[in-house]
VOGU-3710 file (C-alpha; in Angstrom, 3 decimals, decimal comma):
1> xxxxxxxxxx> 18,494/11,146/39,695  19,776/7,058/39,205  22,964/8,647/40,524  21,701/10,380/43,575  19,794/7,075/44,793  22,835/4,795/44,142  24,933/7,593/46,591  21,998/6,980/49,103  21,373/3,515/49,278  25,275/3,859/49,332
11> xxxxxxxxxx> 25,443/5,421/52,344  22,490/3,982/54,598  24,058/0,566/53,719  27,663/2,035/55,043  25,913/3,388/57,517  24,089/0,217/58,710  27,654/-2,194/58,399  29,105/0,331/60,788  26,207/0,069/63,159  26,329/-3,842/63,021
21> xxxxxxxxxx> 30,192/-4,133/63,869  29,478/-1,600/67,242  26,627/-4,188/67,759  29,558/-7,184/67,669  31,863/-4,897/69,914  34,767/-4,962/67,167  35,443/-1,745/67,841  37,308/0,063/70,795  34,119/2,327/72,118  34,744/2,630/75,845
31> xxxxxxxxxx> 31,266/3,731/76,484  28,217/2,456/73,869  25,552/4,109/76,109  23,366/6,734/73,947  23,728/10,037/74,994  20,634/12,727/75,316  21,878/14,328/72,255  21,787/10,846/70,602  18,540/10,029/71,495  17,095/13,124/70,099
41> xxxxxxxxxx> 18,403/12,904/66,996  17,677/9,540/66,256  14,024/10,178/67,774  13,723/13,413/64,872  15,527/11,129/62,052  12,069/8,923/62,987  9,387/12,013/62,630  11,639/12,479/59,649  11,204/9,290/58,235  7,644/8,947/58,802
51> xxxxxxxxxx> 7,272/11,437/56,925  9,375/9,851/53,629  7,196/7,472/53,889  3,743/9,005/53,818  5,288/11,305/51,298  6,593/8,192/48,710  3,729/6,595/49,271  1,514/9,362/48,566  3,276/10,318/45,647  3,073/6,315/44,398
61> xxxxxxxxxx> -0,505/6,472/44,877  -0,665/9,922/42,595  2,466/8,939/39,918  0,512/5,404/39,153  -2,727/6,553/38,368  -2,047/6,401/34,591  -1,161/2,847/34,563  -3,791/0,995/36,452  -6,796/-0,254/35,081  -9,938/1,784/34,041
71> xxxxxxxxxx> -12,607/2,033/36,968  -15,230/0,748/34,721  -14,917/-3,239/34,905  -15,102/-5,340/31,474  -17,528/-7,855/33,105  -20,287/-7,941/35,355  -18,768/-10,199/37,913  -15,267/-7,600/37,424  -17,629/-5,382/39,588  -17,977/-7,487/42,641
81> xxxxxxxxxx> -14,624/-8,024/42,117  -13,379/-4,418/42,234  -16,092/-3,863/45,410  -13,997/-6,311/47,041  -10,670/-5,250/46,281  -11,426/-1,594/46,993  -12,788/-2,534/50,736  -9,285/-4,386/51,207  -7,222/-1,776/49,684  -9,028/0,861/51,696
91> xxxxxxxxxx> -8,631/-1,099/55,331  -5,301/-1,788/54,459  -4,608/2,102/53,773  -6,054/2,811/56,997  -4,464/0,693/59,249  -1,206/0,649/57,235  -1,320/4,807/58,118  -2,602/4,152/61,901  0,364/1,735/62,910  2,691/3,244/61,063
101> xxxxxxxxxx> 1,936/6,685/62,966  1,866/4,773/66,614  4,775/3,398/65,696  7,050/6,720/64,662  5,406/8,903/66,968  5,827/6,669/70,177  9,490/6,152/69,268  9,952/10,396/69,021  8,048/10,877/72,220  9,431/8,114/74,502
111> xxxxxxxxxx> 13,036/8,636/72,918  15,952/8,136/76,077  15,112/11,461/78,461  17,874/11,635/81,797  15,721/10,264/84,762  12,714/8,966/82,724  12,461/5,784/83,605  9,817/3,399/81,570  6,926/1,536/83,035  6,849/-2,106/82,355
121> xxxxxxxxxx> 4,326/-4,418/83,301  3,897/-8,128/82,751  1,084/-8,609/80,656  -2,379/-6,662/79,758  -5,340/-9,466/79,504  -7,321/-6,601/78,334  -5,130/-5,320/75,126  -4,588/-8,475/74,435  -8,023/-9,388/73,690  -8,356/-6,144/71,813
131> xxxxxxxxxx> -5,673/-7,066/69,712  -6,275/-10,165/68,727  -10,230/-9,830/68,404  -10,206/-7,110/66,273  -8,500/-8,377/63,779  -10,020/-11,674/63,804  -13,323/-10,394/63,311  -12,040/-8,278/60,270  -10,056/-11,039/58,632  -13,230/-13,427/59,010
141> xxxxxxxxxx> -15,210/-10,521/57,429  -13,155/-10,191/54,588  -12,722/-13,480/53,983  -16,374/-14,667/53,818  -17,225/-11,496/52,035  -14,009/-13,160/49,418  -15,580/-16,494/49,416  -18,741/-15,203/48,655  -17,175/-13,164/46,058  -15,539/-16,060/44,655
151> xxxxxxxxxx> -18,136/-17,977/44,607  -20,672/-15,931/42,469  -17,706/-14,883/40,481  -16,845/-18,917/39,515  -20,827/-20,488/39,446  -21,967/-20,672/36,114  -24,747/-23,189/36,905  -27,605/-21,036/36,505  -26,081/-18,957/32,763  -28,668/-19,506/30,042
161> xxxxxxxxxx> -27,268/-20,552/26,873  -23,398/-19,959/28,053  -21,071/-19,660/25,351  -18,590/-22,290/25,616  -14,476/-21,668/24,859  -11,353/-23,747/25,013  -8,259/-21,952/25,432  -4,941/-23,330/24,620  -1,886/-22,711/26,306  1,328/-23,248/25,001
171> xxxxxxxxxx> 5,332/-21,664/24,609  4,179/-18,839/23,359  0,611/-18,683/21,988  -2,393/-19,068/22,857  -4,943/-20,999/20,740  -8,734/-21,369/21,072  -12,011/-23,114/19,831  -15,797/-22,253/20,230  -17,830/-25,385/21,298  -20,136/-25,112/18,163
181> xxxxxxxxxx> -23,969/-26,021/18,075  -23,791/-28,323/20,563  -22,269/-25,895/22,853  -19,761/-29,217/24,041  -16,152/-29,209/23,045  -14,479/-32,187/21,833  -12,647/-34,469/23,472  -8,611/-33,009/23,346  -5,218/-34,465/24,443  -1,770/-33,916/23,876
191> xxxxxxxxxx> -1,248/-37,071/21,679  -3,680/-36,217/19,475  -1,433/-33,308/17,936  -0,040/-34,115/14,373  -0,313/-31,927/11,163  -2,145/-29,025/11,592  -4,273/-30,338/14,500  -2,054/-28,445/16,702  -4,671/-28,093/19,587  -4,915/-32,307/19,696
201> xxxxxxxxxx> -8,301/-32,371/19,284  -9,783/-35,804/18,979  -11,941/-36,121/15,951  -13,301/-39,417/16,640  -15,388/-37,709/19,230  -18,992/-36,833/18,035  -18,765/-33,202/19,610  -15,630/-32,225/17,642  -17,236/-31,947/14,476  -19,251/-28,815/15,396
211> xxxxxxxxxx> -16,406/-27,280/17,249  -15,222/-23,897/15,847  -11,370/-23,130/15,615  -9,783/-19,567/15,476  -8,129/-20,577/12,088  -7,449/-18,833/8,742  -6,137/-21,525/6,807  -3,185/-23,945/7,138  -3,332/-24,870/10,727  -2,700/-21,112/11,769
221> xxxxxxxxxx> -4,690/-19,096/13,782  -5,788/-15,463/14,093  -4,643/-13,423/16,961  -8,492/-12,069/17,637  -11,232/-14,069/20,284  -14,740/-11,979/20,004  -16,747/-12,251/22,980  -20,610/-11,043/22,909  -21,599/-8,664/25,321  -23,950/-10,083/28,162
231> xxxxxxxxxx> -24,242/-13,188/27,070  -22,392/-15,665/30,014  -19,289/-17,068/28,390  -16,731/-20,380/30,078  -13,819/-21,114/29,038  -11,970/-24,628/29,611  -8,290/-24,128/29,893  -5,403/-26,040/29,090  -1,913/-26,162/28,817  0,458/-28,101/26,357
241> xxxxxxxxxx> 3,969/-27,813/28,111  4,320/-25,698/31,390  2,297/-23,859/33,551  0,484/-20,866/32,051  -2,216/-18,050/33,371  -4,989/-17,042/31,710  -5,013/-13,288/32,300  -7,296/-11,187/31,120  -7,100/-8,348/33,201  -9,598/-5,716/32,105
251> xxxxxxxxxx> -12,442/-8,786/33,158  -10,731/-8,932/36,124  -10,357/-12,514/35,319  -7,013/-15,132/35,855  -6,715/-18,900/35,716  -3,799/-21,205/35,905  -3,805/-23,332/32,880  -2,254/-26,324/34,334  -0,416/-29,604/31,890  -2,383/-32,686/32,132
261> xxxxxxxxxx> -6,059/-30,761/33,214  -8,515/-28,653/32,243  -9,680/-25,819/34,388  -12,124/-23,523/34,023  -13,435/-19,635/34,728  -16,144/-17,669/33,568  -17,783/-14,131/33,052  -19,954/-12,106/31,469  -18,766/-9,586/28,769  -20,860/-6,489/30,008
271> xxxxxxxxxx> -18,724/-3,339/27,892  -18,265/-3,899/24,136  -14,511/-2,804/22,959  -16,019/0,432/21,324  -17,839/1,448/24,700  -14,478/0,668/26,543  -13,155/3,134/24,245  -15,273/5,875/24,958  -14,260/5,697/28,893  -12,528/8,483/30,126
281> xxxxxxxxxx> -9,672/6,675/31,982  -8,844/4,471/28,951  -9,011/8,016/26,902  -6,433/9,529/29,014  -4,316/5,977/29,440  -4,050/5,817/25,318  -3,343/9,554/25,192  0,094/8,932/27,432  0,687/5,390/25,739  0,457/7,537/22,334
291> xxxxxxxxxx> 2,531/10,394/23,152  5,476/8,021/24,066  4,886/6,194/21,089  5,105/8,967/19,024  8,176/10,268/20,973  9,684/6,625/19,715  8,742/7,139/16,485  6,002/4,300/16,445  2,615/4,660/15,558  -0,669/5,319/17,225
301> xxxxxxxxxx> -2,673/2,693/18,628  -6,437/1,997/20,226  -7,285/0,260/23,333  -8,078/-3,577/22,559  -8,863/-6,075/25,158  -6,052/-8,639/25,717  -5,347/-12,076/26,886  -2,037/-12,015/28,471  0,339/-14,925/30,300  0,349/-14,053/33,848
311> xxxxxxxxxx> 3,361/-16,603/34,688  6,839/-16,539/33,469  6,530/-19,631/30,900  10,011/-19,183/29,616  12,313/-16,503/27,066  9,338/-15,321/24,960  6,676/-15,496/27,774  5,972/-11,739/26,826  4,831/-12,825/23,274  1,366/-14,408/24,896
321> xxxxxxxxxx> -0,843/-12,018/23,731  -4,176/-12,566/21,940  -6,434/-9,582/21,400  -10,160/-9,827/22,471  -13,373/-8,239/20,752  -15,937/-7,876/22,678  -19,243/-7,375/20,077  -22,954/-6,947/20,644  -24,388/-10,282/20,509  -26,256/-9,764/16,871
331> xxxxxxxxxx> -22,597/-8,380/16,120  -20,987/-11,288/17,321  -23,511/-14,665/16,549  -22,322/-12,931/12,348  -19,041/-13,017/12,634  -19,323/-16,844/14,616  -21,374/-18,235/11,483  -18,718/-16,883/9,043  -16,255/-19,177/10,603  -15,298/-22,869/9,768
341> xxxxxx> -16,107/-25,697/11,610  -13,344/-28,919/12,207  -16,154/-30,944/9,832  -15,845/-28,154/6,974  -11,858/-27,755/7,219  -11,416/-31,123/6,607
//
């Protein structure tokens, strides 16, 4: 199959360098005017590829279905998210299979006919308010609908009791603390690291104290972050050496994590990991992940959550991972109080 595509690509390149030296009149063609025959067959070779197209990307539509994301959104805000990305997605669809039909039909049926001569005409005040009106008022549409979207997505003003998390970015981990009963993290910086304070946190600062580190011992930490479900949780980002992204894609959630700043997104867990495992789509995504594991001789796994690295931070950018629980709240607020404080550590 690899083979056959190399021959084509082959050949439509070949195909196009010939075309381009006629175009430069390097070669001895008395006459470069199309014939009738000509025109036809490049005005079929159009229908024809028209219909490649719609056909690949049909068939992309249908062949990626098993690797997208589950329809059923991690987070509450993931939803508005989705509504919005499914309107876009659906007028680009549209539109995309509209023009592209206008376009390959109209070059088939006005294809070079002897004695058909084509109309021309200077301008058209009348299309050209149509076009450029239209798609104004769509693209203003979408984008206050995106803004809007944003902004009830990112506004975390009005959360009651939000859990508060630092995560920290860095070639190639990720580390993170819970702001403890205070729900304020500690001061943090760069020059602060030394020993097993990896993160730099500055423990002269009154809110450190309280402030709950993923650790099991000997400055290294677990490779688990449990969320509770419906409870509104922020996380403060930052980054030690380059530019990272907080990705967490099943939230439909991503944040730069940026050297020398903090940023900052939030959402609200709404589907606990062992609900998210009861969904049909992720059921059917593990079944395929599984049977090519098990063609590879690896073992079976379950759908977890994950914090990836959505930029490429270097050779092991791929090793960003950090899996992600997502409790029930009782579930969760037992597992926080069985964890260490800074104070108790040291």
């Amino acid at each position: 199959m690899k083979a056959l595509l190399f021959i084509i690509i082959f050949v439509v390149i070949a195909v196009a360098c010939w075309q381009f030296v006629k175009l430069l009149g390097l070669t001895k063609v008395e006459n470069q005017t199309a014939t009738k025959k000509e025109n036809n067959i490049n005005g079929w070779l159009m229908l024809a590829l028209m219909g490649f197209i719609y056909g690949l990307m049909l068939y992309s539509l249908y062949a990626a279905k098993d690797v997208l994301l589950p329809q059923l959104s991690g987070s509450a805000e993931g939803e508005d998210i989705d509504l919005l990305f499914k309107l876009t997605m659906t007028l680009i669809l549209v539109v995309q299979f509209i023009t592209q039909f206008l376009i390959y039909f109209f070059t088939f049926k006005y294809r070079g006919i002897s004695d058909r001569k084509a109309f021309f005409f200077a301008d058209s005040h009348k299309l050209e308010t149509i076009w450029t009106v239209i798609p104004a008022v769509v693209l203003a549409g979408l984008i206050i609908f995106g803004l809007v979207t944003w902004n009830n997505v990112m506004d975390s003003s009005d959360a009651e009791n939000p859990l508060v998390i630092e995560l920290y970015a860095k070639q190639f981990q990720w580390e993170a603390r819970y702001a403890g009963s205070d729900n304020e993290l500690g001061y943090a910086n760069v020059r602060f690291i030394e020993g097993t304070n990896t993160m730099g946190v500055d423990f002269s600062d009154k809110n450190a104290s309280d402030d709950i580190p993923l650790l099991v011992g000997e400055g290294k930490f677990v490779k688990e972050l449990h969320l509770p479900k419906g409870r509104k949780v922020i996380f403060k980002l930052r980054s030690q050496d380059v530019l990272h992204s907080a990705y967490m894609p099943h939230f439909r959630a991503q944040m730069n994590c940026v050297p020398g700043m903090v940023t900052e997104m939030s959402f609200t867990p709404s589907v606990t990991t062992a609900e998210m495992r009861q969904d049909k789509d992720v059921i059917a995504k593990m079944e395929g992940v599984n049977a090519v594991r098990e063609k590879n001789g690896e073992e079976s796994v379950e759908f977890d959550y994950l914090l990836l690295c959505n930029k490429i931070c270097g050779a092991s950018h791929y090793n960003m991972q950090l899996k992600i629980v997502v409790d029930e709240e009782a579930d969760f607020n037992k597992w926080l109080k069985e964890q260490k404080t800074f104070a108790q550590i040291n």
